[in-house]
N, C-alpha and C positions, 0 to 999 in steps of 0.2 A: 254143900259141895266144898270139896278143900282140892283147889285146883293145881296142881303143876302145870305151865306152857313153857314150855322150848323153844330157842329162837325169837327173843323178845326184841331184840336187838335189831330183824328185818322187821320189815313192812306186813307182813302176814302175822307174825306172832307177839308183833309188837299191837296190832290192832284186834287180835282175840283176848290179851290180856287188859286190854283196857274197856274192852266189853264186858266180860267177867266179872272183872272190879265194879262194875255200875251193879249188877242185880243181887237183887233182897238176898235169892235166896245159896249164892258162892258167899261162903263164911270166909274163904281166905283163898288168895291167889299169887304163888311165887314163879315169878317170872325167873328163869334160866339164859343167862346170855353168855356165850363163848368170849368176845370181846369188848366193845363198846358196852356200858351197863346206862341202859336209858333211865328217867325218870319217868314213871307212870302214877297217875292217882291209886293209890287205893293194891297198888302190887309191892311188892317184895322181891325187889329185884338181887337176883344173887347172881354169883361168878361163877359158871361150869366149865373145867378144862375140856378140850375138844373132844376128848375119847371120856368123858362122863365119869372120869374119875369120883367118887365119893358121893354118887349118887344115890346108892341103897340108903346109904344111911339117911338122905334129907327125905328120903321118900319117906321113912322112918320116925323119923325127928318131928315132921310136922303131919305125920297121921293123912297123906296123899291118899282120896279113894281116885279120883281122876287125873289122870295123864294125857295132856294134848303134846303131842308130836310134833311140833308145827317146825321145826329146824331145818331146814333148806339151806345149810351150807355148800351143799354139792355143787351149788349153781355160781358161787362166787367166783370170782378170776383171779390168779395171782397169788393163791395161797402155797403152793407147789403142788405136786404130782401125787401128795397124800392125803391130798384134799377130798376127795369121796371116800377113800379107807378110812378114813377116821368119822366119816359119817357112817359107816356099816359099824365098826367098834363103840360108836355113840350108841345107838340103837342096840347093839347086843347087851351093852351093859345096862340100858334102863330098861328092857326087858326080862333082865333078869333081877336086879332089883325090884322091879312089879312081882314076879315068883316068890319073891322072897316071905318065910312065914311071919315074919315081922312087916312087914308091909299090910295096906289097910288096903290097896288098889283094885276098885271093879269096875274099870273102866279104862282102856288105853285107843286113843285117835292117833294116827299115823298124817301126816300129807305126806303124800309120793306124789308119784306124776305119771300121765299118757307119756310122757319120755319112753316110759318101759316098755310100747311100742312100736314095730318099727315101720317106719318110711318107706316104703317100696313098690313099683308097680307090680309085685305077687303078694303082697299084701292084702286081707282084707281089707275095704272102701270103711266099713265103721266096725273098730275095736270090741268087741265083747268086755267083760272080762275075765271070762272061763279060757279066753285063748290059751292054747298053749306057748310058751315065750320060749327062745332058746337066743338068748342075745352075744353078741362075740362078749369071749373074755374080754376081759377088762375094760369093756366100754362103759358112757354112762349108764345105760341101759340094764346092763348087769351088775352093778353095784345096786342101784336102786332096787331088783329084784333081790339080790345077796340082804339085803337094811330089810327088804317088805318079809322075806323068810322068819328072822327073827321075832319079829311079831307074830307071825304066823304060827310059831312053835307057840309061841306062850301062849295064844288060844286054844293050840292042841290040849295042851299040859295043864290047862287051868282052866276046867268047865263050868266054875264061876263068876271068870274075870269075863265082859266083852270087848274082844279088841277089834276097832274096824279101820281100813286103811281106805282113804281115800285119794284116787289117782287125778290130781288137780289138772285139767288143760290149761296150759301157759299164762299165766298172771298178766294181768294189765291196773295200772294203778301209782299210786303217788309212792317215785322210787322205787319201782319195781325193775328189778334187770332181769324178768325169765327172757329166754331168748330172740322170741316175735315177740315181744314188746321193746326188745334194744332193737331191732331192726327197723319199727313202724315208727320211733321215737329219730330214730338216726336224719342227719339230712337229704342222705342220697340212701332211697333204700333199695336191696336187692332186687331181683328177678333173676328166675334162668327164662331164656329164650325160647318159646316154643309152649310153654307152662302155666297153667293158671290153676292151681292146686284150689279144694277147700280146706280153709283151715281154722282151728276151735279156740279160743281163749276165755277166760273168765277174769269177769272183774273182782278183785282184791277183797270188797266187800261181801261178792257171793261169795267168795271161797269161806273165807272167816265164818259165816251163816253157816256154811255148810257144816262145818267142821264141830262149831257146837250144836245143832241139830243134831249132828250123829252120838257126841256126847250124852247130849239129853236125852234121846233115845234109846241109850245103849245097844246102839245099831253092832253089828258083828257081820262080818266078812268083809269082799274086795266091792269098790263102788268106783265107778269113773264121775269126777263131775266138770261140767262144762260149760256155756254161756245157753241161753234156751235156742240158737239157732248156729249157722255156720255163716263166713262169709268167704268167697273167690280172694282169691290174695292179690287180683291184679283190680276186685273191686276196694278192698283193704286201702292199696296203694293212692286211687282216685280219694278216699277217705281221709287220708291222711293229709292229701292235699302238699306232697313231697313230693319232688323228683326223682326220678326210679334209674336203676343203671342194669341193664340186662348182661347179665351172663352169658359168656359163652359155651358150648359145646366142651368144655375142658375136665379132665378127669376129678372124679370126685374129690377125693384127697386132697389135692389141690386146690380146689376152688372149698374148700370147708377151711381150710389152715386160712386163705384169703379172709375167710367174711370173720373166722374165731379172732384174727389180730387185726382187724379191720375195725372191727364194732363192738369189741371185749365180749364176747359171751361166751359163754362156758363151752369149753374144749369140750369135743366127740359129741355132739346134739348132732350132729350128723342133718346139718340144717338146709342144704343141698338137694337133699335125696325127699327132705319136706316141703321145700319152693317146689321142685319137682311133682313131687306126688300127695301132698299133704299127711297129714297123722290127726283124725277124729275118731273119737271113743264114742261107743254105744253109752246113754246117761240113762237110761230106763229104768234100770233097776233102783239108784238115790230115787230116782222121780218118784217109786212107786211105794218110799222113804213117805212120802209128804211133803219132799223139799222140790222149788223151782226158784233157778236163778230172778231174780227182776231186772238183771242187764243185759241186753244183745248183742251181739258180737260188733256192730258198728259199734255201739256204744261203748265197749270195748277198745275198739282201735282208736276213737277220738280219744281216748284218755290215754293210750300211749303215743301219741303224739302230738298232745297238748304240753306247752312248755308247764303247764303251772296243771296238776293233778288233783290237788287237793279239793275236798267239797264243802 
């Protein structure tokens, strides 16, 4: 295998490509980082501007048959307001670089997220992934579906590449900011009133597992992955062993802009409407993959609200 990972520079892509690097049988593995350029054993860390500039050609250059997607910039805080566009622009162009007849690529892994479903008491209780999505413009939700498209065509167009997207439940782990992990991590953590959602996360290390499972398998279509069980978010909170601050009755708008500048998480997760009602994905389909997580959802929330995550 001669690997590409994206997003080496997070906690997710930064922990695929140092797995990679350890076995016999990945001949080489270049790591893609937008900013920070980490040091890792055994990777090839390079510079990629945000929108993927000049990526055909490295796909090129170093004879890429596999592609991990692992870049999760959408979820950062503070980069401005063209912060998920330039992640759907990233994704268009190294998908269309993988098309390319100079390219060597038969394998492309995606991480997305259950983000791309939504929160709501008319909501389905557990996500498919056949659902059909119809998310507001320009929310998260709809970018990350606009980024999972483009993969999507390249499977269409190319019935010898496999591309498969896998929709990650909220990350918990060393440095991890998805969103229920800044909350469970925080000192005073939310509640709305009245609420005791279930709600799904996975630890850091199953996702990684996941994502090269699906590689090695050259698995192909949508897969949701998650922790093997769910937990109450007001049992979360007991877990976490933090003090909780309940929510009022106040409009949603409102109390989402509160918790986004409150506890840095990423603008329009529409996190509110998830205290409230929670957001779990059906995992059946990965499960029936061969894969199952080994962390559970507690084990999940003690690691984001352990000062010191690491193992």
């Amino acid at each position: 295998m001669r690997v590409l990972v994206t997003g080496v520079g997070d906690p997710l892509g930064h922990l695929i490509a140092r797995q990679l690097a350890s076995r016999a049988d990945v001949e080489l593995v270049v790591g893609g980082a937008v900013a920070a350029r980490p040091d890792i054993v055994g990777v090839r860390v390079v510079t990629l501007r945000e929108e993927y500039d000049g990526i055909s050609a490295l796909l090129a250059d170093e004879r890429i048959d596999t592609i991990i997607h692992a870049d999760r910039s959408w979820l950062q805080v503070g980069r401005g307001p063209n912060r998920a566009r330039r992640h759907v622009i990233a994704t268009m162009r190294l998908s269309a670089g993988a098309a390319r007849r100079s390219a060597a690529v038969r394998s492309l892994v995606m991480a997305s997220s259950t983000r791309v479903y939504p929160a709501s008491s008319r909501a389905a209780r557990l996500h498919p992934e056949s659902e059909p999505l119809h998310p507001r413009r320009g929310s998260l939700a709809g970018v990350l579906l606009e980024a999972e498209g483009y993969v999507r065509d390249l499977a269409r167009t190319n019935p010898n590449l496999s591309a498969s997207i896998l929709r990650l439940a909220d990350l918990a782990g060393s440095h991890v900011r998805d969103p229920l992990a800044a909350l469970l991590g925080s000192r005073v953590i939310p509640a709305v009133w009245g609420f005791d959602p279930p709600v799904q996360l996975l630890d850091v290390h199953d996702a990684a597992a996941a994502i090269t499972h699906a590689a090695d398998h050259d698995l192909a279509g949508v897969f949701n992955v998650g922790s093997r069980d769910l937990v109450r978010w007001r049992r979360a909170m007991r877990l976490a062993r933090r003090p909780h601050l309940e929510l009022p009755a106040a409009p949603t708008t409102m109390l989402n802009r509160l918790i986004e500048r409150t506890y840095g998480v990423t603008p329009d997760a529409d996190l509110v409407d998830e205290l409230k009602f929670g957001r779990v994905a059906a995992t059946d389909a990965f499960a029936h993959s061969g894969f199952q997580p080994r962390s559970s959802s507690a084990h999940c929330v003690r690691l984001s609200s352990s000062a010191d995550h690491d193992r």
